[in-house]
N, C-alpha and C positions, 0 to 999 in steps of 0.2 A: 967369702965374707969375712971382715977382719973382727978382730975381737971389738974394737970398739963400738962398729954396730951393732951387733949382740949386744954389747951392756949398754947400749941405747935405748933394748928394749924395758932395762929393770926399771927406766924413769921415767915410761910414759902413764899419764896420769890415767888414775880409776877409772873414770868414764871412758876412754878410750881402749882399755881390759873388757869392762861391760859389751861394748863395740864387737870389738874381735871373738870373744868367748860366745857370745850370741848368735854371732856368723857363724863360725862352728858349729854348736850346737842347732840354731836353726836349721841350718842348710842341712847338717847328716837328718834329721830326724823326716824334712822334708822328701829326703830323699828315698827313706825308709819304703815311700808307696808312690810318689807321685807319678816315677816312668811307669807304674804298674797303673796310671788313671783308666788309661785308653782301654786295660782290659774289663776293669773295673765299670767304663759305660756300655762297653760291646755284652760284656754280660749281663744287664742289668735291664737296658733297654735296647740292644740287639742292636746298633748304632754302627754305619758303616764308615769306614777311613776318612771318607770326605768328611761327612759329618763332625766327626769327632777333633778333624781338623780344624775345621773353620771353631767348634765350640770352645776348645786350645789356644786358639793362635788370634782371634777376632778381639777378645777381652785383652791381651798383649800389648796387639798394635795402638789399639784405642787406650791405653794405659799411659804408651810414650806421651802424648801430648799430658796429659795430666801430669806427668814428672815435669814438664818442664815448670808448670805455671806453680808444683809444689814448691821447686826450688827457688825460687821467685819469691816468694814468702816467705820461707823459713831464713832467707836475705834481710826481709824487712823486719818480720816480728818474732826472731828467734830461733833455735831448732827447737829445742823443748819440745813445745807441744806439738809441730811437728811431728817428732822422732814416735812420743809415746801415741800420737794416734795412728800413724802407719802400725806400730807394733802392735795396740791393741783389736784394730781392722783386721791383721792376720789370726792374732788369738780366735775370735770371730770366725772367722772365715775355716780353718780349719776345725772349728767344733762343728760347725755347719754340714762339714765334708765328713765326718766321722757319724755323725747322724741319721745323712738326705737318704731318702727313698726316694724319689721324685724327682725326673729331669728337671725340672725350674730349679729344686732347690740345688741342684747339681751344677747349673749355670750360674745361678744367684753368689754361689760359694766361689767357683771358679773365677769370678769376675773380682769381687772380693778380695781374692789373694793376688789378680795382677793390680788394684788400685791398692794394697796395703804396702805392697813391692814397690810401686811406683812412689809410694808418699815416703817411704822409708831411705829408699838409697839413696836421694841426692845428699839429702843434707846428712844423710852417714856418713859421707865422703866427706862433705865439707867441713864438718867436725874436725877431722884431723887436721886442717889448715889452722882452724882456731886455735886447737887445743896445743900443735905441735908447732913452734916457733921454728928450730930446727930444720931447713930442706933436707937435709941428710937423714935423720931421724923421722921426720914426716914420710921420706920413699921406704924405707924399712919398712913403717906401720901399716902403709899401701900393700908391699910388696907380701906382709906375713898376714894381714887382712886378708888376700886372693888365695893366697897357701894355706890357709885352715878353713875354707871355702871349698877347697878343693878335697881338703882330706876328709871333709864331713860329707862332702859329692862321695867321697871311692867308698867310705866306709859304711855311709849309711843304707846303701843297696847290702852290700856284703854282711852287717849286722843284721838286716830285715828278711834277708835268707836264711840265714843261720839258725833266728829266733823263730821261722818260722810264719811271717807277719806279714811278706812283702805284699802282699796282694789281698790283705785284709781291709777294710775299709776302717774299723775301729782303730787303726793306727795311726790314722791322723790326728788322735787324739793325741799321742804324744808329741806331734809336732805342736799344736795348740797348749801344751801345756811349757815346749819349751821356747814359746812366745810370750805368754804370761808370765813365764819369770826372767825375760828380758824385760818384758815390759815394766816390773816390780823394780829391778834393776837400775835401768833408765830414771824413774821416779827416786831410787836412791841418790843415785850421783847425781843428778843435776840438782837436789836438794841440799846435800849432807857433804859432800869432797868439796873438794878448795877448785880442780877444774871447772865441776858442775855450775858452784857457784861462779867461777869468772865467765862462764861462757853464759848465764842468766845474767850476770850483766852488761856483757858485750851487746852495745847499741850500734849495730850499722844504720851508720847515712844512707842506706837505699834507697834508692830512686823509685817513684810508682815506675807500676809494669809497662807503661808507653816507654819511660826514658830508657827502663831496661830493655826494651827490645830495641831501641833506635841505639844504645851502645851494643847489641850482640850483631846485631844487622853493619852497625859499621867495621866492628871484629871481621876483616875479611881474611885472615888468618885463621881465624878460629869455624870459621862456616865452611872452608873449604880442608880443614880437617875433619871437620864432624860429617861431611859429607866421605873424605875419605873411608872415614870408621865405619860409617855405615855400609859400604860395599864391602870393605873387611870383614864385617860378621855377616854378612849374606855371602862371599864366599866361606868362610868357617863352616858357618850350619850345615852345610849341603855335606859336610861330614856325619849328618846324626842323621835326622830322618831320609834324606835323600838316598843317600850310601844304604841305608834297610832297606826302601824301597826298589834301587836298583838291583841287589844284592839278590834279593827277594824274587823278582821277574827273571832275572836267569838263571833262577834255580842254582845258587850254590851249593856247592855240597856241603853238612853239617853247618849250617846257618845260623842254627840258634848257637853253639859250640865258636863259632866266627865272632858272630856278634860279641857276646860276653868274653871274648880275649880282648878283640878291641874295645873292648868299653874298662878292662881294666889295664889295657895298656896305656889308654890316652889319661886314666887314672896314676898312675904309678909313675908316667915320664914325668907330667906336671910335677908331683910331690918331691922327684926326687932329683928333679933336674932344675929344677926353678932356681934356688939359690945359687946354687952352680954357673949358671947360665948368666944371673944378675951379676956375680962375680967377675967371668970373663969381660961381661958388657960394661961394667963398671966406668972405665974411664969413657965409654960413649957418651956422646948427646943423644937426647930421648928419640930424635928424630933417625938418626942413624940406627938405635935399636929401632923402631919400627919399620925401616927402610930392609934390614935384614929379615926381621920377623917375615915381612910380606913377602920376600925372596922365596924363603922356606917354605910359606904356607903354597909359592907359585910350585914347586917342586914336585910337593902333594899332590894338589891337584894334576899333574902331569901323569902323576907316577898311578894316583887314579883312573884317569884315562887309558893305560898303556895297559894295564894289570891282567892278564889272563883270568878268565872269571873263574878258575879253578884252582888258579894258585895262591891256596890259602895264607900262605909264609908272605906271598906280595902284597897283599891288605893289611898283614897285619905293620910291616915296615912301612908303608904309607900311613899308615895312620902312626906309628912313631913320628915318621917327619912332621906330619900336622900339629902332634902334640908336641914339637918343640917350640913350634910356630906359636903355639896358644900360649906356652910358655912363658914366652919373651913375648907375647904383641898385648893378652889381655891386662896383663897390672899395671905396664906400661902406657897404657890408656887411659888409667886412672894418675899418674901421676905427670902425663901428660897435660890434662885439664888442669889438676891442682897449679901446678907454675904456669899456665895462661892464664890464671883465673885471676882477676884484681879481691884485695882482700874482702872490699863490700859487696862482691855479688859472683862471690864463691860457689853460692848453693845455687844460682841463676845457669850458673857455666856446669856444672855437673846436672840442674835440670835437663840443660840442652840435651848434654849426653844420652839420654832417656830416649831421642830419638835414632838410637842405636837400635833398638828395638825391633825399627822398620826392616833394616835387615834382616835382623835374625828370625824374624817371624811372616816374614815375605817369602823365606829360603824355601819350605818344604811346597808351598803352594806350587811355584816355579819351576823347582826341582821333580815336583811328579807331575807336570805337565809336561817337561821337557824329556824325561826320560822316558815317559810313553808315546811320542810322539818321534822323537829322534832317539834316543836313549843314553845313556848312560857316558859314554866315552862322547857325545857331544858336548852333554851339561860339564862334563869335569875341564875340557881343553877350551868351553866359553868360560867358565871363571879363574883358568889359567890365564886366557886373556883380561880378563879382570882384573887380574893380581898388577897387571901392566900398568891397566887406567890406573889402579892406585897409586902406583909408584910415580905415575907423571902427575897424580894430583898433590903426593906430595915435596915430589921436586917445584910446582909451582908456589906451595906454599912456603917454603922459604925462598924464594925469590920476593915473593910478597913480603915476609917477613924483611928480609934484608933491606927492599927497598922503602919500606914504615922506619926502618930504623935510621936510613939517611936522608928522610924528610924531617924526621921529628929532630936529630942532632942539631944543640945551638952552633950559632956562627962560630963562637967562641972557642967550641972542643971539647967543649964540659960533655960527658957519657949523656945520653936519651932517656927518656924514660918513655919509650915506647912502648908497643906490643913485645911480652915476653920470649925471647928467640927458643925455638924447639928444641 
């Protein structure tokens, strides 16, 4: 990374700080307890795997669609109130979680934090198109947005151990507490800083929700990436819960000792590989990093596949490949949408995105039907083949792209203003 992007960072505006420092801070503190839910209802109401799956995973799915129609709005009538009512739905939702005695209230909550998540992240994302003129400076604030995301993922297990807390339920209060001062936050800048105030009075032209879906529907660049993405994080996932499940049924040896390396290996490669990696990628087109990224992640799953179930040293180097994969494919994905995204229906085009979702939360269902059924080195060598479909889905979409951009060229020669190339 050259110096200039670093001091890119000293002049992105306050509310875009508020942003970033929020992620951070949210995500470590969420993280404090959240992988520990599952023990949390197993103890509580005695609640077996499936169960606790579907009560996880069902509020998720059903979340995606709600992101999109969030973004969709906060297109027409601002982010603002937007931004502060996802934030304050999660303040809510996790005072709720540090309270419940009660399966309902335990659903009620859970449901909660995926519609607070869902109303929140489009138009987080879209924010920084508004706020950052700069493409150059806009993929920075993407790329250090996902890397303090990350470091509040590694560290907020690791402080919640340390203090003792992981597996408390009164700890969610501290995530709910540092959502309320995002929330306060939010309420600051969008009032008081000179960004807040331009982006209250930035008035998009957005179209109602029919025009906007008859322009995403004619985006057929953009839907046959979002479909790509969507297999991409359905093969990903099947790194978290599936990979314990498998792991699990044949009896690994020292499992619990396995797990927590890889879960801070795939922690530690991110943090400290990410800029690195954006560096070497640097002079790519976005499309050619994710064409690698998928490579990679195909690699993993192979090496998944092949791994002796005893050789501990061979899981944990699969899951480093994976996490380079994650590396370079997730932030990527975000500043992917941001340059397709036309400027009035920014938050419309990161709604879609919301329907990533489906994969990621399709994965462990699939993933432990298939690996009790067939097992383990099946599920990894099918989304090996997956990695394929992907790669042909996005060799088609620049064909598509390329051929939108010499229909749309005038007779003349004058440049297109077509669909933005990947």
């Amino acid at each position: 990374m050259d110096r200039q992007w670093w001091q890119s960072l000293y002049g992105l505006p306050p509310l875009i700080w508020i942003i970033l420092l929020g992620s951070f801070f949210g995500r470590g503190t969420y993280f404090m307890v959240w992988p520990f839910l599952a023990i949390l209802l197993h103890e509580k109401f005695a609640l077996g795997p499936g169960v606790i799956g579907v009560i996880l995973s069902a509020s998720a799915m059903a979340s995606a669609l709600l992101g999109f129609f969030v973004g969709a709005l906060s297109d027409r009538y601002g982010r603002r109130g937007v931004l502060i009512l996802g934030t304050a739905i999660n303040t809510v939702a996790f005072v709720i979680l540090s309270q419940a005695e009660t399966l309902m209230a335990f659903v009620i909550a859970i449901t909660l934090c995926s519609i607070g998540r869902s109303i929140w992240e489009p138009p987080a994302s879209a924010l920084f198109g508004d706020l950052i003129p700069d493409a150059r400076s806009r993929e920075l604030a993407l790329q250090f947005r996902y890397f303090l995301i990350n470091v509040g993922a590694a560290l907020g297990p690791i402080i919640g151990v340390w203090a003792g807390i992981s597996a408390q339920q009164s700890t969610f209060g501290l995530t709910a507490l540092s959502y309320l001062l995002l929330c306060i936050g939010l309420v600051w800048g969008f009032q008081y800083s000179v960004a807040g105030k331009q982006s209250r009075r930035q008035q998009h032209a957005a179209s109602g929700l029919a025009e906007t879906l008859q322009v995403l529907r004619q985006d057929r660049v953009f839907l046959v990436i979002v479909l790509a993405n969507v297999l991409t994080l359905f093969i990903y996932a099947h790194f978290d819960t599936s990979l314990v499940q498998y792991l699990t049924q044949m009896q690994a040896p020292s499992l619990v000792g396995l797990i927590s390396g890889m879960i801070l290996i795939n922690a530690m490669t991110i943090v400290l590989l990410q800029f690195p990696l954006l560096r070497v990628m640097g002079r790519l087109d976005v499309n050619q990093r994710m064409i690698i990224g998928v490579i990679i992640l195909a690699l993993g799953q192979a090496w998944f596949a092949l791994n002796p179930i005893h050789w501990l040293y061979g899981w944990l180097g699969a899951t480093f490949v994976v996490s380079i994969a994650e590396a370079v494919l997730f932030p990527t994905m975000s500043i992917q949408i941001d340059r397709m995204a036309p400027n009035h229906l920014r938050g419309s085009y990161f709604g879609a995105a919301s329907f990533y979702t489906f994969g990621w939360s399709s994965a462990p269902l699939v993933g432990g039907y298939v690996i009790q059924w067939f097992g383990g080195s099946v599920l990894y060598w099918s989304m090996f083949v997956f990695c394929g479909l992907v790669l042909m889905l996005y060799r088609y979409s620049k064909r598509l792209s390329e051929g939108e951009k010499r229909i749309a060229a005038p007779v003349s020669g004058q440049p297109a203003n077509g669909p933005a190339a990947l």
